[in-house]
N, C-alpha and C positions, 0 to 999 in steps of 0.2 A: 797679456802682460808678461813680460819675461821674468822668472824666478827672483834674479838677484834685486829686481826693484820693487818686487813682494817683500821679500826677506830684509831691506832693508827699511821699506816702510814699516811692517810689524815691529822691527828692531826698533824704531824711533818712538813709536807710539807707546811699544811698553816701558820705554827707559823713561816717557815723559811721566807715563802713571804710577814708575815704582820712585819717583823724584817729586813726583808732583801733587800727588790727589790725596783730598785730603783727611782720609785714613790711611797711615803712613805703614802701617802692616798689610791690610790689604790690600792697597796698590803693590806691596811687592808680589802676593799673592794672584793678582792678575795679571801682571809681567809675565810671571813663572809659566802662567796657564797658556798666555798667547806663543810665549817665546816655544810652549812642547807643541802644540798648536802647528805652528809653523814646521818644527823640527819633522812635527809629522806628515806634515805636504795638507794639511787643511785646505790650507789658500791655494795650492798648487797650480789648481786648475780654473781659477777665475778670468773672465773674461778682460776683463774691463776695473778701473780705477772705482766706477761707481757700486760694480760686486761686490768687490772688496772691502771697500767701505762699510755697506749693508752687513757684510758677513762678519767682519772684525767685531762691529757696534755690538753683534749677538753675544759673541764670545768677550767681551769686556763689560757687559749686563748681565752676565748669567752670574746668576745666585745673589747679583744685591740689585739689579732692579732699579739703577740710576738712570732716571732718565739724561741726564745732561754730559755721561760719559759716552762720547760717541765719536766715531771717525765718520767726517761728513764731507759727501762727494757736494761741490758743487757746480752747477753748468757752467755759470762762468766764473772766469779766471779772476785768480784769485791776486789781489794787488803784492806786487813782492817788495815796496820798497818799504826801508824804515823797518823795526823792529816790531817782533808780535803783536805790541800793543796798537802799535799802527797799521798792520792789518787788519787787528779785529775792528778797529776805529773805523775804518774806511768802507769795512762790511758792512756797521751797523750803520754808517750813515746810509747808503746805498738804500737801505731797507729804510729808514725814515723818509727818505727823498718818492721813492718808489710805493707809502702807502698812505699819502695823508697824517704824516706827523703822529698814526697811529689814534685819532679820530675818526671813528668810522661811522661816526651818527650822532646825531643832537634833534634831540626831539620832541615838543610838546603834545603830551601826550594829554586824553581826555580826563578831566576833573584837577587840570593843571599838575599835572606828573612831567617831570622832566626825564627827558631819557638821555643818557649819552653812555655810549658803546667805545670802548677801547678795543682795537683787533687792528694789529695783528697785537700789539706791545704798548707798553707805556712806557718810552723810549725813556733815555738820557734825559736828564732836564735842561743840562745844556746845551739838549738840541730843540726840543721840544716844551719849555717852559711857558713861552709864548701861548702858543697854542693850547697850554692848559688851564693857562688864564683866560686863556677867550671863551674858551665852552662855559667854564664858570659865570665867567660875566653875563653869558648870554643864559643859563640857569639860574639867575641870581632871582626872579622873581616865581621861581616856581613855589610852588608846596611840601612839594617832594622828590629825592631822586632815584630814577633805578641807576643804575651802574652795570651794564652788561658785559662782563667779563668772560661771556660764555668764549668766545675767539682770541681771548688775549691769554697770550701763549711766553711771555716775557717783561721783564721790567729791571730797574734796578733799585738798590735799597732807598737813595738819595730820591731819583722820582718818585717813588711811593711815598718817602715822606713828606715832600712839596706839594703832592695831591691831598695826599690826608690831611696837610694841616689847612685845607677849607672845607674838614667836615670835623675835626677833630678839636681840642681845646690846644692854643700853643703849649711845646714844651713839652708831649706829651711822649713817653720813652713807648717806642715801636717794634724795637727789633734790636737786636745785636748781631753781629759777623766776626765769627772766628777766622784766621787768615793761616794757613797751615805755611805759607812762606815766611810770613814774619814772625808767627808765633804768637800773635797781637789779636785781640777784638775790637770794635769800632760798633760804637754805638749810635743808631739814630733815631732821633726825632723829630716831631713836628715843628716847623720852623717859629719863631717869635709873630712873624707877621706875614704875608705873603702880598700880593698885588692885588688891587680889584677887593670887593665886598666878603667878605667870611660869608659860608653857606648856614653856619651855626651850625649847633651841637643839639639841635632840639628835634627839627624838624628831618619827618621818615625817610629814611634809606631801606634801600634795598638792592641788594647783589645779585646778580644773575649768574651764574655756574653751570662748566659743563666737563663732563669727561675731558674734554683735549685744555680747559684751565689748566695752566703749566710756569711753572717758574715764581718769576715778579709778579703774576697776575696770581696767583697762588696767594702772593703773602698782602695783595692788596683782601680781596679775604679774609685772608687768617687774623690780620691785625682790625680791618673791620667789625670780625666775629668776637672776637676778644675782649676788644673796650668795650662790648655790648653795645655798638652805634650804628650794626644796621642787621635787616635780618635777610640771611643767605635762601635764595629759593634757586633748585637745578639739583645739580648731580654731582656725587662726592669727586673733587677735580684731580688732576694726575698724581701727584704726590712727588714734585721735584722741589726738593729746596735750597740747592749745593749750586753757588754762585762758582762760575766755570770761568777760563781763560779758553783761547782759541789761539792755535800752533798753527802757523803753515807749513806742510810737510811738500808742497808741489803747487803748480798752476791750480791743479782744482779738487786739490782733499787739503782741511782741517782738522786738527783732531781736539775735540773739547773737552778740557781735562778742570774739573770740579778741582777746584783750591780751597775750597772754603764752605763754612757750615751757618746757618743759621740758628738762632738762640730768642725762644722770644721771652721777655721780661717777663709774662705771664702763668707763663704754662711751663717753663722751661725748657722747653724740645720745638720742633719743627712739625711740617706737613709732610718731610720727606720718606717718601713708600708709600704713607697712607692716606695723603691728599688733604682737603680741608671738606668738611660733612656739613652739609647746607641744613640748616633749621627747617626747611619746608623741599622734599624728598618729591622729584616730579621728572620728568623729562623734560630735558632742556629746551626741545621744541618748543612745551609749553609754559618755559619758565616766565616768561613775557606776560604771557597772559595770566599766570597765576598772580606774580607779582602785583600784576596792576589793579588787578581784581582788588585783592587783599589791602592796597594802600587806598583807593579809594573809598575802599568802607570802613576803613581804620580814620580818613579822613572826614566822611561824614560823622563817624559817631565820637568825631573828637578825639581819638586816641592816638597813641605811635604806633606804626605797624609792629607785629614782632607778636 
């Protein structure tokens, strides 16, 4: 890569973080540190667009450890028309189109356990809403559900609340998002009514978690754990909880800059650093199997799991 298109992509990235991210002191504090960074030939010698990216992502995570603050190489090109928001759109469709609507298993399991696995994400709802009706309908006679979030790696506030409310009672406050552009929080919760049978409020859940749980898939957890409506078995999951915007800075790097913070009605604070801590501590390999174990003899002897 030559100098001047190093120097002026770090340029971009740090005026997006000292303008944009949403701890408004320390974004400028991370600017500061890319912009000496550069000044000192860090990036000088990088090969490649997709280096750089890696190398940048380091030096914009050091010392706080966000995972969703990151310059990301990608292979393909990245769509240029319309405005950011239509890029990141066009991206995330691509990724709905390309994984199964983020369904990646619906399964009756033995002593009638239903399984259904979310990975990579639990997209958009309004791309994906369908689809989340249909696995419901098709769980609608089970017993119980696991929820395998150990691969789902994203989500956003609005689907998580569309899901939950066919586990949770309507109307039910979930979460809050603080907005560092507008200044503004936005509240949501579980919808009045949804499509297709309610799963109720009675019968066992269970969450499967793993190290790589990340984002939206984070707070489908966290807000599970919290109402007390199901019980987490796997591995304490990444700890990102800062809802990101996506820049394109070229054909094929983005730089994704956290705008916003989550709040939950609960507990007051987030997962963010320190992940969501699963009620039953296991390896995720064999979180499946511990789960099922557990709800099945929660089911014979009559009780909820947990």
């Amino acid at each position: 890569m030559h100098r001047a298109d190093i120097d002026r992509i770090v340029a971009e990235v740090g005026e997006l973080v000292a303008t944009k991210y949403v701890f408004a002191e320390l974004g400028e504090q991370i600017a500061a540190r890319l912009a000496a960074a550069a000044e000192a030939g860090r990036y000088a010698a990088v090969a490649d667009e997709a280096a750089l990216a890696e190398l940048v992502t380091v030096d914009l995570q050091r010392g706080n450890d966000d995972g969703h603050l990151r310059l990301i190489h990608h292979d393909e090109p990245i769509p240029e028309d319309g405005d950011d928001h239509a890029v990141a759109e066009a991206l995330y469709e691509r990724r709905v189109q390309r994984t199964m609507s983020g369904i990646g298993r619906i399964e009756r399991l033995d002593g009638n356990v239903g399984l259904l696995e979310i990975s990579p994400a639990l997209f958009g709802v309004h791309l994906v809403g369908d689809e989340i009706t249909a696995a419901m309908q098709i769980l609608r006679y089970t017993d119980a559900l696991i929820l395998d979030l150990r691969g789902c790696t994203g989500s956003d506030p609005g689907s998580v609340a569309y899901f939950l409310t066919y586990l949770l009672p309507p109307e039910t406050h979930l979460n809050d998002v603080y907005d560092r552009g507008t200044d503004s929080t936005i509240q949501f919760w579980t919808l009045p009514h949804v499509p297709g049978p309610h799963y109720g409020t009675t019968r066992p859940v269970s969450v499967l978690t793993s190290h790589q749980t990340f984002s939206g898939g984070e707070e489908l957890a966290y807000d599970l754990r919290h109402t007390g409506r199901a019980t987490l078995v796997g591995e304490t999951t990444a700890g990102g909880a800062h809802p990101r915007i996506g820049v394109r800075l070229g054909p094929h790097l983005e730089a994704s800059i956290p705008t916003c913070r989550a709040i939950n009605p609960i507990t007051g604070t987030d997962w963010e650093g320190t992940g969501v801590v699963p009620h039953v501590a296991t390896p995720a390999a064999d979180a499946l199997a511990v789960a099922h174990e557990r709800i099945v003899a929660d089911l014979a002897a009559g009780t909820q799991a947990g």
